[in-house]
C-alpha positions in Angstrom: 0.0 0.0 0.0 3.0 1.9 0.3 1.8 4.1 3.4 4.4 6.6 4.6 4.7 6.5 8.5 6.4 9.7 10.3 7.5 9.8 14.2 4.0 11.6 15.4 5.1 14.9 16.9 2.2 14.8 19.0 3.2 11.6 21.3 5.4 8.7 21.1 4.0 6.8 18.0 3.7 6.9 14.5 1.3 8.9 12.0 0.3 8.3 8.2 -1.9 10.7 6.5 -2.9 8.8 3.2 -6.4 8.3 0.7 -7.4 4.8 -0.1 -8.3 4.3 -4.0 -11.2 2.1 -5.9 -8.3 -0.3 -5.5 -9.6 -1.1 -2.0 -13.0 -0.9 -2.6 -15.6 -3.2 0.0 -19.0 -1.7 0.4 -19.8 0.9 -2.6 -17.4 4.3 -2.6 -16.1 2.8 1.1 -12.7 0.3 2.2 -12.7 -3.3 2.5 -12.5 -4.5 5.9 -9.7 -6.6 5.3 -8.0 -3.4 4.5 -8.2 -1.7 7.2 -7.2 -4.4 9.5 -4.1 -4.3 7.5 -3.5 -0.7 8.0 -3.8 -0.9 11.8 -1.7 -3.3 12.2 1.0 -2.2 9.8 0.2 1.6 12.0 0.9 -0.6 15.2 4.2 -2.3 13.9 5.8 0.6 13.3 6.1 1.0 16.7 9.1 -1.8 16.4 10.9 0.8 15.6 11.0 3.1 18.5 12.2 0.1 20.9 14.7 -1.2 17.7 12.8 -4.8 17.9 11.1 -7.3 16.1 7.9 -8.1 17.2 5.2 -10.1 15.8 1.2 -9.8 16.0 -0.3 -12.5 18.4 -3.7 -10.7 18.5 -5.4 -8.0 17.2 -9.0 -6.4 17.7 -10.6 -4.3 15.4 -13.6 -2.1 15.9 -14.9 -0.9 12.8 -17.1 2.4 14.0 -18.2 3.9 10.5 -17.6 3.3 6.8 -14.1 4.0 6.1 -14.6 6.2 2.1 -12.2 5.8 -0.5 -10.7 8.7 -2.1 -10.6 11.2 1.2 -8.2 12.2 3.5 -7.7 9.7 6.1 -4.9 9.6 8.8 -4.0 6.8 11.3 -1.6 7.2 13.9 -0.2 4.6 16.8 0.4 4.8 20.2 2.2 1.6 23.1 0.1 1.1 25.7 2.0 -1.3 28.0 5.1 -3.6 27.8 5.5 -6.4 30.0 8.2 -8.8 29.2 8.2 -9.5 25.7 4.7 -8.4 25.6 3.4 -5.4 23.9 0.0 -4.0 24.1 -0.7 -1.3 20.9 -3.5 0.8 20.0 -3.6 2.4 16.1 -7.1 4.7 14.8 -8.0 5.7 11.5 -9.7 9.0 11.8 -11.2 11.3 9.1 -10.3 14.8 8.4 -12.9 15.9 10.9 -11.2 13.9 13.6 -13.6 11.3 13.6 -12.6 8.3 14.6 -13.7 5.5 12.0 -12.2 2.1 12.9 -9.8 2.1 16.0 -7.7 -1.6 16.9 -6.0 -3.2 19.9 -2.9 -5.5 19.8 -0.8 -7.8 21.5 2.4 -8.0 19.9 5.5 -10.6 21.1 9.0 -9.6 20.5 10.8 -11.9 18.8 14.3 -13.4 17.4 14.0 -12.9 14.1 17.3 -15.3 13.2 15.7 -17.9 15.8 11.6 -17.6 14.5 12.5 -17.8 10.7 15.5 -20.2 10.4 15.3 -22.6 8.2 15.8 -26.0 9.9 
């Protein structure tokens, strides 16, 4: 999707401002679910990059509020929560350029060794 997240100046997370195309296209005019899911949890991964980690998505919750549209100015933006061991609990929303919140997730993400979790045995 080729979303381009910046350090959010407002808080320790990340931000994206982006507009989806008919590419994405669910419900008439509005995003595929599927979609979205995607670009909350992509929104809450960046967050890897603040602790210099790899961590992967155990779980992830999605509240979908109201019709995301396609072709408008959308921004989503990702804040930590809580870290307990390898644990990390995430938040990412997808707002609307009225600051309305349209779909909003929660996720548990587990740090991980990336040689150890992919190797090839």
């Amino acid at each position: 999707m080729r979303l381009k997240f910046q350090r959010d100046p407002q808080g320790p997370g990340f931000v994206c401002n982006f507009a989806l195309s008919k590419r994405y296209s669910g419900p008439p005019g509005h995003c595929h679910g599927g979609i979205i899911a995607t670009i909350l949890d992509d929104a809450m991964s960046k967050l890897n990059q603040l602790r210099g980690q790899v961590a992967a998505t155990a779980k992830i919750q999605i509240d979908y509020l109201k019709p995301v549209p396609l072709r408008a100015p959308l921004r989503v933006f990702s804040r930590e929560i809580s870290k307990r061991g390898r644990r990390l609990v995430r938040t990412a929303e997808i707002v609307n350029r009225q600051g309305i919140v349209l779909a909003r997730a929660r996720g548990v993400f587990i740090i991980i060794n990336p040689g150890h979790a992919f190797s090839r045995k």
